[in-house]
C-alpha positions as CSV (number, residue, x, y, z in Angstrom):
1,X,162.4,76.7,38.6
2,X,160.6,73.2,38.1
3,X,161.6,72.2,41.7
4,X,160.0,75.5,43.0
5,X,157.5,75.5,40.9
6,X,156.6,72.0,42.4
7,X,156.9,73.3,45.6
8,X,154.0,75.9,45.1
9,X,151.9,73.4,43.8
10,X,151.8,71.2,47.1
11,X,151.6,74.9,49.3
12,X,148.9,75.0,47.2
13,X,147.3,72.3,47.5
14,X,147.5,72.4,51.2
15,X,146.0,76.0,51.3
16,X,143.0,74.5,49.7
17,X,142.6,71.3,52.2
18,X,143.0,74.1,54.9
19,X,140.6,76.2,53.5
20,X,137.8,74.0,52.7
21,X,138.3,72.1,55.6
22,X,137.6,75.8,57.6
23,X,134.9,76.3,55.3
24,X,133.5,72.5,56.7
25,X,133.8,74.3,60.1
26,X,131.7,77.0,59.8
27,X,128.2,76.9,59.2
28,X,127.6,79.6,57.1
29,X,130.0,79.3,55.2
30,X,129.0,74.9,54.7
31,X,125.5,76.3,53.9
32,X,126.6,78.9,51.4
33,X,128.7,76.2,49.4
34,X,125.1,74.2,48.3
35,X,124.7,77.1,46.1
36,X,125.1,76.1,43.3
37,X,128.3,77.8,41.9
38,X,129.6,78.7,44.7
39,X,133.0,77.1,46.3
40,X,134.6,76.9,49.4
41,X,136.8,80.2,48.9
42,X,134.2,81.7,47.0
43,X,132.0,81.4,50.2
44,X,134.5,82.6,52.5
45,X,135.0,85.7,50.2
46,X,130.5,86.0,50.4
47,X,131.1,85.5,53.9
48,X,133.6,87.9,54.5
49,X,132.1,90.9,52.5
50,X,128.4,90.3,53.6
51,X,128.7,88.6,57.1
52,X,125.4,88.1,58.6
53,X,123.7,90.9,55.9
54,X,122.1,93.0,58.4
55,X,123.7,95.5,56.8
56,X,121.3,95.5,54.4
57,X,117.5,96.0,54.3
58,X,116.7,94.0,50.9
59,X,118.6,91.0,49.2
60,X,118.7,93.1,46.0
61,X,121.0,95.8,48.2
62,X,123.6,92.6,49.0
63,X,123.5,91.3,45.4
64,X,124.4,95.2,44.0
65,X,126.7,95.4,46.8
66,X,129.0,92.4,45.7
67,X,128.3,93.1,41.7
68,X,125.3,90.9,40.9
């Protein structure tokens, strides 16, 4: 179990270098990281659900639609 658990720990580890280095990539998702609060797979999940917004006519519509 130690040896496994050891072995999720480095998959995990490289998720997140893959993940923030895809986050580096894009620049929406770069730009919504200098909030402050806001990580790299917290701004791939914003950037997922919200994509460019146009889906909604007022930022107070986006920030109810993700629970803010």
């Amino acid at each position: 179990m130690y040896r496994r658990m050891l072995e999720l720990r480095a998959d995990i580890d490289e998720m997140t270098k893959e993940v923030g280095q895809l986050v580096k990539d894009h620049p929406v998702c770069s730009r919504l990281t200098d909030i402050e609060g806001i990580g790299p797979i917290g701004a791939m999940s914003l950037y997922a659900t919200l994509r460019s917004g146009a889906a909604f006519s007022k930022g107070r519509e986006a920030s109810a639609y993700v629970g803010l």
